[in-house]
N, C-alpha and C positions, 0 to 999 in steps of 0.2 A: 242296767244301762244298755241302751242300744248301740251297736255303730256308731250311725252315724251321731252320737251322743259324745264316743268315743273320740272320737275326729273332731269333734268339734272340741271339746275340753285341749286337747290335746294342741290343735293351733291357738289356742286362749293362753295356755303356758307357756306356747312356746313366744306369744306376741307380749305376754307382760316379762319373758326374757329378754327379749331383744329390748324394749324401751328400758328395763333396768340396766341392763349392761348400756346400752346409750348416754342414760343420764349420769352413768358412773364416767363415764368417759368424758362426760360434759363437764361434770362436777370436776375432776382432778385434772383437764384442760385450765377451766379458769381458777381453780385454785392454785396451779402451778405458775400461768401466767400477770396473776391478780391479788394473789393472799401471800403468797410462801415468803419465807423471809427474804428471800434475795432476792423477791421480784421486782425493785424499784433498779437492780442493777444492770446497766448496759450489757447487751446481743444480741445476737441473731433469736428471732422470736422463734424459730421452730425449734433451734437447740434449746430451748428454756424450756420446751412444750414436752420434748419426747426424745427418749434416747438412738432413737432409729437415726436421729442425725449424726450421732457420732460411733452407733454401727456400722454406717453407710461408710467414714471413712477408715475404722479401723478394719474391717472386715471385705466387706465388696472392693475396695479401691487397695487394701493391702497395707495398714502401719501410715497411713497419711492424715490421720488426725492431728499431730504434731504440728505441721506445715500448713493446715487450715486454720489453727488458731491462731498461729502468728498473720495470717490475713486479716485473720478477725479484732488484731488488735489496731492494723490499719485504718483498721474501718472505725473502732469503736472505743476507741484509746486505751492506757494501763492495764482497767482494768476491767473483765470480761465474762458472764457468766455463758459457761461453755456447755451444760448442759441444765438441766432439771433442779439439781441440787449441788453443782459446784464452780467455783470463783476459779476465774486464771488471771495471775498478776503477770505483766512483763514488766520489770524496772529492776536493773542489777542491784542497787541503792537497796534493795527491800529482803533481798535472798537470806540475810543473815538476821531479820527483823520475824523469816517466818520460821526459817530452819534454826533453833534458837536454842543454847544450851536447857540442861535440867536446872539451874538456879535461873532461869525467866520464866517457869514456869512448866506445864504438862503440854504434851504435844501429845496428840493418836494421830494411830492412821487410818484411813477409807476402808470401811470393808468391802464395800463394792469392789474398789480397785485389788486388794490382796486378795480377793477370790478368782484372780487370772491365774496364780500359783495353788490353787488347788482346795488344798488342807486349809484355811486359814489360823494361826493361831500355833501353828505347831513347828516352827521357829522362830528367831531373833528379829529375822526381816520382815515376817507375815504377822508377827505380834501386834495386835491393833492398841491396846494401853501404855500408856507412858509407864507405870508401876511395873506392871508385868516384863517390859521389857528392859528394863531397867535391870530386874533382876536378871533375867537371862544373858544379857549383854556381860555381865560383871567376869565369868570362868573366862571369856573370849578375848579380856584385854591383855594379860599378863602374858598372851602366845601371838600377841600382833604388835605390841609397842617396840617402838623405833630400837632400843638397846637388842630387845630380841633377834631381831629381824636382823640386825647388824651382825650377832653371831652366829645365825645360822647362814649368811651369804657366800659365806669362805668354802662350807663344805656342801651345804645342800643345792643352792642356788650358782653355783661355780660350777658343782660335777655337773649337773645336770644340762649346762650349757657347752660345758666342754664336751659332753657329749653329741650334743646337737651340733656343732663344728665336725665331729667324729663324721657324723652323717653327711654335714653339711661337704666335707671334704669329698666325699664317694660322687656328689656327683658331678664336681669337676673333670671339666673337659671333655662332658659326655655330653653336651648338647639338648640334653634332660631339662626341660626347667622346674623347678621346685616350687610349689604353688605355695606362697609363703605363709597363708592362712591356717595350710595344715602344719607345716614346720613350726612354727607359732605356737598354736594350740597344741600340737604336742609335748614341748619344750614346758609349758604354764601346766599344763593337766598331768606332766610327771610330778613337777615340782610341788605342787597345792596337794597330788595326792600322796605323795612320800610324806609332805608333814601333817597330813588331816587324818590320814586312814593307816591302822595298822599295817596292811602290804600297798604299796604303791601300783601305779599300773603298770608301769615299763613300759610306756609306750615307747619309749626308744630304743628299746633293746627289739623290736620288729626290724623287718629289712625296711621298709619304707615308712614313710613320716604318716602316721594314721589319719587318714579322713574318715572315718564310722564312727569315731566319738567326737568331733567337732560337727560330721554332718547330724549327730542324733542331738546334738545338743541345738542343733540351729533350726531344726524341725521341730523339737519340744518348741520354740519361743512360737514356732506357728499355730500354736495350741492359745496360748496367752490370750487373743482376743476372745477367739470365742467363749475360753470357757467364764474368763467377765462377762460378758453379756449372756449368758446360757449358762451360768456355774451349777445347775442340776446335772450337768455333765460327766462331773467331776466323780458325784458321785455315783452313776451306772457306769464308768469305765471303770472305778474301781470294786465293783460289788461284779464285774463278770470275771469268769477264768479268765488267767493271764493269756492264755493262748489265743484265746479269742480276739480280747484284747488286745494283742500282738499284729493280728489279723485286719480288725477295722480302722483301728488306731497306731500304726506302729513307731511312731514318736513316744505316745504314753504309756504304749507298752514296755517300750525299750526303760523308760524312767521310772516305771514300777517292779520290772524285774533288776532291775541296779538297786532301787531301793531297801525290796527283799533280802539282796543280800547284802547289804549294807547291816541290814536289820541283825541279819544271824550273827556276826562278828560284832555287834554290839553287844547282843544276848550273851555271846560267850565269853566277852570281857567281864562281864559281872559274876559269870559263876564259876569264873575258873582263878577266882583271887590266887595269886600264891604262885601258879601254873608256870611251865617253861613256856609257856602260850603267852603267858601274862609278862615273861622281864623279858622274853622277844620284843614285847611290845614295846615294853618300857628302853627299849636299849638307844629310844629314838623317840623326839617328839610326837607325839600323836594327837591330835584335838580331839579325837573319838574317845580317846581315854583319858586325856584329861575332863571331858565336861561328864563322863563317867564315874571320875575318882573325886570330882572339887567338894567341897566342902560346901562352896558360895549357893548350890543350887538343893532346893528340898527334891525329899528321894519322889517325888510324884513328876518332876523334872525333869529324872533320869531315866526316862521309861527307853530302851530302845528304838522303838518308833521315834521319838522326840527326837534323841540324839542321832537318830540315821536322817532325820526331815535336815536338823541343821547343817551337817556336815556334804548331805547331798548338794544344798545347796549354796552354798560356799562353795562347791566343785566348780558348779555349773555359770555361777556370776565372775567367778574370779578367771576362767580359763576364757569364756566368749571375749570380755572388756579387754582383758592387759594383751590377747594374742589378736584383736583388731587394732588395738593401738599399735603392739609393735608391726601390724601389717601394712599400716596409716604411714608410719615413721620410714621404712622398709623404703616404700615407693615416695616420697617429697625426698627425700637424700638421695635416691638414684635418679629421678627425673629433673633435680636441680642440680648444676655442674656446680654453680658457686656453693652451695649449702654440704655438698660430697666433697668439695676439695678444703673449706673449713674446718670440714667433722677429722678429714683423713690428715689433715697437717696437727691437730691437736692429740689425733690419739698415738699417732707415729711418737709426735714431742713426749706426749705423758708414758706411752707404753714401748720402749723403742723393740723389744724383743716381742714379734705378735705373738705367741704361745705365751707371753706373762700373764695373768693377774690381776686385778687390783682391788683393795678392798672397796670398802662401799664408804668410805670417806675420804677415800682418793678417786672412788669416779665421782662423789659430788663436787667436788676442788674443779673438775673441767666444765669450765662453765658455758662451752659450745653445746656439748653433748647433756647438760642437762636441760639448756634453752632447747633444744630438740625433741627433749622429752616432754617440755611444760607444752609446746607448739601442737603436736602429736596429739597428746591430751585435749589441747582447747577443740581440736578441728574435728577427731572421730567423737567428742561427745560421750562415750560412754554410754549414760544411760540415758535414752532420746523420751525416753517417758513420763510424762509430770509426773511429780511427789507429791502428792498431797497429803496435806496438816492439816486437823482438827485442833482447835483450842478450844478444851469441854466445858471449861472452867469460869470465861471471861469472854470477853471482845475483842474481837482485830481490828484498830485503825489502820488505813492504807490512806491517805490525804486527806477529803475531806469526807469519805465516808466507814461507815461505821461495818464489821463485818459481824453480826449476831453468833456467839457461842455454838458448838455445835457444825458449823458448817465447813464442809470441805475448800480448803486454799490449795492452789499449788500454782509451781512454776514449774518451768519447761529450758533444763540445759541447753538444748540448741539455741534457742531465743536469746539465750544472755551470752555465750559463746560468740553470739556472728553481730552481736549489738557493736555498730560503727562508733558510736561513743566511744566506745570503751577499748576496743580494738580495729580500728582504723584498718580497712582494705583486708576485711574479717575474713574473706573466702580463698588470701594468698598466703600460703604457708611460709612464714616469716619469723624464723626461729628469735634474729635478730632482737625484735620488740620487747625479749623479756631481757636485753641485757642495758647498761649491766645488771645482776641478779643482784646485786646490797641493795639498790634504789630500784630502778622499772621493775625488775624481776619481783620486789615486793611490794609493791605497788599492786601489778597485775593480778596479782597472788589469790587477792579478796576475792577476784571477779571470774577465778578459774575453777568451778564448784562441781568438777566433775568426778569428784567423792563426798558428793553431797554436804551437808553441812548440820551443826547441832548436834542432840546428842542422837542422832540416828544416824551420823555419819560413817560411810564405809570403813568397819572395823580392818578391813585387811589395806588399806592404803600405802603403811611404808612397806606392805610386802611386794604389791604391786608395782611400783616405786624400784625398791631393788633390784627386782625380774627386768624392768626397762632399763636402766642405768648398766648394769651385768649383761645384760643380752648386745645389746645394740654395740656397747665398747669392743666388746667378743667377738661378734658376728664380724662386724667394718673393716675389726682393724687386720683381722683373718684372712679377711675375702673381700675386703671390701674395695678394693681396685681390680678383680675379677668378674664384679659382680655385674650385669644387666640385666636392663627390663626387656621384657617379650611378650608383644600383643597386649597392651595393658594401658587403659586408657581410665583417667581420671574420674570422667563423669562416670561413667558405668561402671565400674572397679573399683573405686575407691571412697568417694562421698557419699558420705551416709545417704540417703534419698527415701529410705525403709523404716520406722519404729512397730519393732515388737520385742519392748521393754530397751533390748539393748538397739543402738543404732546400726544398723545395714545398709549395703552398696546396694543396689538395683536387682534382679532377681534375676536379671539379663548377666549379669557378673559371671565369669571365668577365675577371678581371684588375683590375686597380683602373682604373675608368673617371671623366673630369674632365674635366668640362663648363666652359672660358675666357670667362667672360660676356666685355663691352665696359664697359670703365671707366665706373662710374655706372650699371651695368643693376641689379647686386645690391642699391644703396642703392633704385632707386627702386623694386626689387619686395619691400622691406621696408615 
C-alpha cells in the first residue's frame, strides 16, 4: 500500500468515526427527548437532553442547582424532570408518599447520585438496595434510639459541653471573637467521635477551638460534585500514593489518610479479642466495635474497610449539619432582642444556678428553647441536596401521572422548608410558629423533614437533637447575656445560598463571629 493509499484509508476511518459518533449522538438526543420513559414529563428541554445542564449549576456556578430547580418549578409546575433520567416533585403533601416506611414497600437509591461519595455501596448511606441496607442499618439502631441517647447525655454529651464553656469562658473579656462554626464543630466532632471511635479526638483538649477538621471536612463536600459527574475520579485518586494525593487533591487526601487509620483500629479490634486493647474499648460505647462484635451483620460485613467507610462517615454528616445548625440558632437569638430575651428569661426560670444541668427530658419541657431548635432546623436545611428514591418494584402515582418503575424521584428540603403554605413568612426566623408544641408544634412536625423520612431516615436524629437542646441551654444560659455579634451579616454568613450535599452560607462568608464581654462590661457600655 502506498502513502498516499495510506492517508487516504486513514481520513475514510476517521470520517466513518466521526458520522458514527454523530449518529450516536443523534440517536440518544432523540431517544432521550422522544422515547425514554419520562419523556412525556414537563422541563426544561436541554436538562432532559444532557447532563452538562446540571453540571453547569453544580460545578461552574458552585452548589446552585438546588435553587434552579425550584425556578424550574415556577415555570413548570409540581412536577419536573430535572435531568436525562430524573423527576423532581415540589408538594410537601407528597414527602411521606415517596420517603415511605419498609411495610409500603422497597425504596433504592441513585447510583449516579451516591457516586459523589466515592465507594458506592460500602456503607449504610451509599447502599443503593432496599435489602442490603436494611440489613446494615439493623447493628445501628440499638446505639441511636431515643432511650440510649437519653443515657448517654448526662455523661458524654454534658462533659463535653461543659467543656466547650471551659473554653468558651477563656475568651472572655478578651475581645477575641470566637467564630462559632469552629466552636460548633468541635463540640459535635468530640462528642460523635468519643461515642463512634475507640479514642475520641479531643479536640478540646487543643488551646484553640479546631478549624483543620471542620475546614477538611468543608473542602472534602467540594469534591462531591465533581466526583458525580466524573466518578472515574474516584478511582485514580485512590489507586495513587497518598502523598501525591495529598498534593493534587488535599481534601481527598486528608479523607483517605483518616480512613487508613481508621482502618488499622478496626483491624486490631478483631484480632486482639480478649486484649487490654479490647475492654479499653469496651469500657465505653463504641459504634466501631459494636458493628464489629454484632451478631445482626454476616462476617463478609465486617470487613475493616466497611466498618471504617461507615463510621467515617457518620463523622463527617453528623459534625457539618448539627454544628451549622447550632451556628444558624447562634446568630437569629443574638440578632433578635425579643427571641434572646424569651430564650434567657426561660432558661434563668428553668435553670436558676448557670453551672446546673439538666437532663434531656427537662430541656424538652422548655418549650421556647425547643421551638428554637425546631426553627434552627427548618431554616439551615441540613441537607440542601435532593434524595432521590427508586421504586424497582411497581409505579409512582403523583396526581394524574404515572411514574414507570425504575426511575429516579426526589425532593429537595429547601423547597419544602421555605414553602409559604406551609410556613407563612418562610425566610423570618420565627421560633414562635411552632408553639404551642402539643398542637402547631405537631402539626408542623410532618412538614419539617430535615432528617429525612422512611426507612432511610437519619439514623443519628435524637443524637443530634440532644447535642442542640444540651448545647444551646449551656452555652445562653452561661454566656449568654455577654454574648455579641461582630461583623456578621445574615445574607452572607448565615443563609444557606451553597448545596454541596449539606447546605452553606456564601463562600464570601467569615462565619458567625461573637465577641464574650466580662459580666457587667455590656451594661456599663450602655
Amino acid at each position: 500500500m502506498s502513502e498516499g493509499d495510506g492517508r487516504s484509508l486513514t481520513l475514510v476511518l476517521a470520517a466513518i468515526s466521526s458520522c458514527g459518533l454523530f449518529l450516536c449522538l443523534v440517536y440518544g438526543a432523540v431517544w432521550r427527548l422522544y422515547f425514554s420513559p419520562i419523556a412525556a414529563f414537563p422541563g426544561p428541554r436541554f436538562a432532559a437532553l444532557t447532563f452538562l445542564n446540571q453540571l453547569y449549576y453544580d460545578i461552574i456556578l458552585g452548589g446552585k442547582y438546588t435553587w434552579k430547580i425550584a425556578d424550574y418549578h415556577k415555570t413548570y409546575g409540581p412536577i419536573v424532570r430535572i435531568n436525562p433520567s430524573e423527576l423532581h416533585i415540589n408538594d410537601p403533601f407528597f414527602h411521606d408518599k415517596l420517603y415511605v416506611g419498609p411495610s409500603k414497600g422497597k425504596t433504592d437509591k441513585w447510583e449516579w447520585t451516591m457516586g459523589m461519595f466515592g465507594a458506592i455501596g460500602t456503607s449504610v448511606f451509599t447502599t443503593l438496595q432496599h435489602d442490603i441496607h436494611r440489613i446494615r442499618r439493623a447493628p445501628w439502631a440499638p446505639h441511636f434510639s431515643k432511650q440510649v441517647i437519653r443515657s448517654i447525655q448526662p455523661h458524654l454529651i454534658q462533659t463535653c459541653v461543659n467543656q466547650m464553656c471551659q473554653k468558651l469562658s477563656e475568651y472572655q473579656g478578651r475581645g477575641k471573637p470566637v467564630v462559632m462554626i469552629y466552636a460548633w464543630s468541635t463540640l459535635i466532632a468530640d462528642i460523635i467521635s468519643e461515642y463512634s471511635f475507640p479514642h475520641g479526638y479531643g479536640l478540646l483538649d487543643k488551646a484553640e477551638f479546631d478549624e483543620e477538621n471542620f475546614g477538611s471536612l468543608k473542602a472534602f463536600t467540594k469534591t462531591l460534585h465533581p466526583l458525580r459527574h466524573f466518578h472515574w475520579l474516584f478511582g485514580i485518586m485512590e489507586a495513587m500514593p497518598l502523598w501525591l494525593t495529598e498534593i493534587i487533591a488535599p481534601p481527598f487526601g486528608l479523607t483517605l489518610r483518616e480512613r487508613d487509620r481508621l482502618e488499622i483500629e478496626a483491624k486490631a479490634m478483631r484480632t486482639q479479642s480478649g486484649s487490654t486493647f479490647e475492654k479499653h474499648i469496651r469500657s465505653r460505647p463504641s459504634l466501631l466495635q459494636a458493628l464489629t462484635d454484632t451478631d445482626l451483620l454476616p462476617e463478609l460485613e465486617k470487613s475493616p474497610a466497611r466498618i471504617t467507610s461507615e463510621a467515617q462517615l457518620a463523622m463527617a454528616a453528623g459534625t457539618l449539619t448539627t454544628s451549622r445548625c447550632l451556628t444558624t440558632a447562634t446568630y437569629h437569638v443574638l440578632a433578635n432582642e425579643d427571641i434572646h430575651a424569651k430564650l434567657m428569661s426561660e432558661l434563668e426560670r428553668d435553670i436558676p444556678e448557670p453551672q446546673s444541668s439538666l437532663s434531656l427530658d427537662q430541656l424538652e419541657k422548655m418549650h421556647y428553647l425547643v421551638a428554637i431548635m425546631y426553627e434552627s432546623l427548618r431554616v439551615f436545611y441540613g441537607v440542601s441536596h435532593r434524595l432521590a428514591r427508586i421504586f424497582p418494584d411497581r409505579p409512582m402515582h403523583y396526581k394524574d401521572w404515572v411514574i414507570p418503575p425504575g426511575v429516579p424521584v426526589s425532593m429537595s428540603i429547601p423547597l419544602l422548608h421555605d414553602n409559604e403554605d406551609i410556613f407563612p413568612e418562610p425566610y423570618r426566623f420565627r421560633p414562635e410558629r411552632w408553639l404551642p408544641l402539643e398542637t402547631e408544634g405537631q402539626r408542623l412536625l410532618r412538614f419539617l423533614v430535615v432528617f429525612g423520612g422512611g426507612s432511610r431516615q437519619c439514623i443519628g436524629m435524637e443524637l443530634a437533637k440532644a447535642e442542640i437542646l444540651t448545647a444551646l441551654a449551656c452555652v445562653f444560659r452561661r454566656f449568654g447575656h455577654q454574648m455579641k455579634l461582630l461583623d456578621t451579616v445574615r445574607e452572607r454568613d448565615v443563609d444557606p445560598v451553597e448545596d454541596y450535599f449539606d447546605a452553606q452560607p456564601s463562600r464570601q462568608s467569615n462565619g458567625v463571629l461573637v465577641v464574650i464581654e466580662r459580666d457587667g462590661e455590656l451594661d456599663t457600655k450602655a
